[in-house]
N, C-alpha and C positions, 0 to 999 in steps of 0.2 A: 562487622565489616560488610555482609550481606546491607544492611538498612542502611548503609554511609554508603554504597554504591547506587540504591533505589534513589536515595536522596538527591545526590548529585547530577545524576543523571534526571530526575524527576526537574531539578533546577535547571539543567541544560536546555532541555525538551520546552521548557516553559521559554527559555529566555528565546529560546527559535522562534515560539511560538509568537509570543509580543512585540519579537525585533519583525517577523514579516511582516503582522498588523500594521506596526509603525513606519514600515517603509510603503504600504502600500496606501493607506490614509491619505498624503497629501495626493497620489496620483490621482487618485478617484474622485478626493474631494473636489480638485481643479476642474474636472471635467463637469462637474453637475454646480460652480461656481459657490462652493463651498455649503451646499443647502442639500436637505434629506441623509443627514446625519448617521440617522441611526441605518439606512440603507447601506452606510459606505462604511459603517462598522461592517455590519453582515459580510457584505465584500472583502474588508477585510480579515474576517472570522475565515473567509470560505478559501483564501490564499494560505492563511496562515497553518489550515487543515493541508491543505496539498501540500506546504512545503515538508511538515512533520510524515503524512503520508509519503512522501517521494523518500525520506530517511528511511522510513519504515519499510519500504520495497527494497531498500538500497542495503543496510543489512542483513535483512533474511537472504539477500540474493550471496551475498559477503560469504552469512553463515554459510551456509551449503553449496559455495564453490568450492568446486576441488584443490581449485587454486590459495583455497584459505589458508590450507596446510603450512605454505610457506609463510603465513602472515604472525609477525613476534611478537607485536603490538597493538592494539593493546589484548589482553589475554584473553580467550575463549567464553568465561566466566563475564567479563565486562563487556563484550561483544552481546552476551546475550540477555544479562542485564539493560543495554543500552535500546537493546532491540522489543523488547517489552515493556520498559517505559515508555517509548513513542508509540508505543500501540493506544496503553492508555490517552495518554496528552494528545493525540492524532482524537481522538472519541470525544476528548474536552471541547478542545475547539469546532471538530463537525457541530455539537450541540451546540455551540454559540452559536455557529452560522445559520443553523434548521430553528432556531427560537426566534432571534431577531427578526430572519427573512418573511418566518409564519405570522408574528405579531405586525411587524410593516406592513400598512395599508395601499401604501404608493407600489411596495413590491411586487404584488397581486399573485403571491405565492398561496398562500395561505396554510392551514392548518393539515388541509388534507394534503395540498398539492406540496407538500414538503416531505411528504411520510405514504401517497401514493403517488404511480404511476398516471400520467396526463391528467393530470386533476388539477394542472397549476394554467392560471393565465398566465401569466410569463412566459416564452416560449417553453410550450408544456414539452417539445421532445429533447431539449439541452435539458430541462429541469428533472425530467423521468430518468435521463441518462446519470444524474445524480440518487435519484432516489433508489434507483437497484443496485449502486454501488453501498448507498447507506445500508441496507440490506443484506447484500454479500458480505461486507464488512461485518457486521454482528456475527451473522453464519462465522465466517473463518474466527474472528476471536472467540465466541464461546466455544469452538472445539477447537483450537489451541488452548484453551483456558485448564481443558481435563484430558490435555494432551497424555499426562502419566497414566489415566486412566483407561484411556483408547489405545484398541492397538493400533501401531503406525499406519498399520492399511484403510483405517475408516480416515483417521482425522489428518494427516497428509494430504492425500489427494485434495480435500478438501481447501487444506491451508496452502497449497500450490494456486489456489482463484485469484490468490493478492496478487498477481501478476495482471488477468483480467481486469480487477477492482481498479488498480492503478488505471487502468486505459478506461476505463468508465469513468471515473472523474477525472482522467484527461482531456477527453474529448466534452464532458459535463461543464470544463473552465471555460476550454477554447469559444464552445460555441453559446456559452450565457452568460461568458463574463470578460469576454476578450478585447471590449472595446477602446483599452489603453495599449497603446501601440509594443510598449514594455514590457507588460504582460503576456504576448501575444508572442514575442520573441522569446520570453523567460518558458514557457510551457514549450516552445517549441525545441528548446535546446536541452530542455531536461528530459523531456520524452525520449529523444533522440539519443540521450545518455542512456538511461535504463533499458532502451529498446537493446543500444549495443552491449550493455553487461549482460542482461537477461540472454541472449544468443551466446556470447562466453561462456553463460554457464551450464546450457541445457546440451549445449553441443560439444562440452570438454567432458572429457570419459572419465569417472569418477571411481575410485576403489573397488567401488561396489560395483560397478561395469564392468573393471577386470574380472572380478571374482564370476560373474554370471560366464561371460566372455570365456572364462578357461573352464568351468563347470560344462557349459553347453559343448566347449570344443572337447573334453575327457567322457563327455557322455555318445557325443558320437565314434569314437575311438573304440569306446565296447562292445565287444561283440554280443551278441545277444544269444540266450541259452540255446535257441534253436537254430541259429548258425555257430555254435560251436559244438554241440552233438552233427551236425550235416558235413563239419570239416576232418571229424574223426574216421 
């Protein structure tokens, strides 16, 4: 059952993945009058990564709302199956966009400027604003990866940056690949989505809020040894 959910969901993630490719190909290609090909693959690699990433911000955010509680479907188990497969396939497609981009000579990315910080001719500050996301991003998967390993206080904090990461390759589209009017709109109204969940869920008081919440309020309620030997 475990490996027919992987699957499935491995198929989903995929089909997101090629259906955004495929939708964004003809835009781009029109715009450059159907020429540098393998440039508007990249392009399309590098949308198709945002939209599996924008899922991927979008369930972690699901998991760990308080508000999930009430949520019947689909089950906890699939939720967090769905949510680690787009982790993967979000990592597939980056490396399609970070290979293409490095190997295209028109691109003027290159090898280094793909994998360091202002090393790219392209506008090197959109492209760095990518490159410390690709970065960030390894960091939080490989310590979600030995999450049962860690305790929750190293690799949490850690995997709460996918919020930041998100806004690093948001503003990494807007300002190096924004020049279809489409796209431009589309990053603008899914930002503006996860901006407004992301604030739902950091600012709705969660179980474990109570619990601090009434521990903190029954600790100040006790007297302490030496004001109750001074009230004798």
């Amino acid at each position: 059952m475990k490996n027919l959910l992987w699957i499935l969901a491995g198929l989903a993630a995929l089909a997101l993945g090629v259906g955004s490719m495929a939708l964004v190909w003809p835009m781009t290609r029109q715009t450059l009058d159907g020429k540098m090909a393998t440039w508007v693959l990249g392009r399309a690699a590098g949308v198709a990564s945002y939209v599996l990433l924008l899922l991927l911000v979008i369930t972690g955010l699901v998991l760990s709302h308080p508000w999930a509680r009430h949520l019947r479907m689909p089950a906890p188990r699939i939720r967090l199956t769905i949510h680690a497969t787009l982790s993967v396939f979000t990592l597939v497609f980056v490396a399609l966009h970070l290979v293409v981009l490095a190997l295209d000579p028109w691109a003027k990315v290159g090898l280094l400027g793909a994998l360091l910080p202002m090393a790219s001719e392209y506008r090197p500050v959109a492209v760095s604003l990518g490159v410390l996301a690709l970065w960030a991003g390894i960091i939080t998967g490989v310590t979600a990866r030995f999450a049962g390993r860690f305790a929750a206080r190293y690799w949490w904090p850690i995997h709460k940056v996918a919020a930041a990461l998100l806004l690093l390759v948001w503003a990494h589209s807007v300002f190096a690949g924004s020049d279809v009017t489409a796209l431009t709109t589309f990053y603008i109204a899914t930002g503006l989505f996860v901006l407004a969940l992301a604030v739902t869920r950091y600012t709705a008081r969660t179980p474990a809020d109570l619990v601090d919440s009434l521990t903190g309020s029954l600790d100040s309620d006790t007297p302490t040894p030496v004001a109750s030997r001074s009230s004798r």
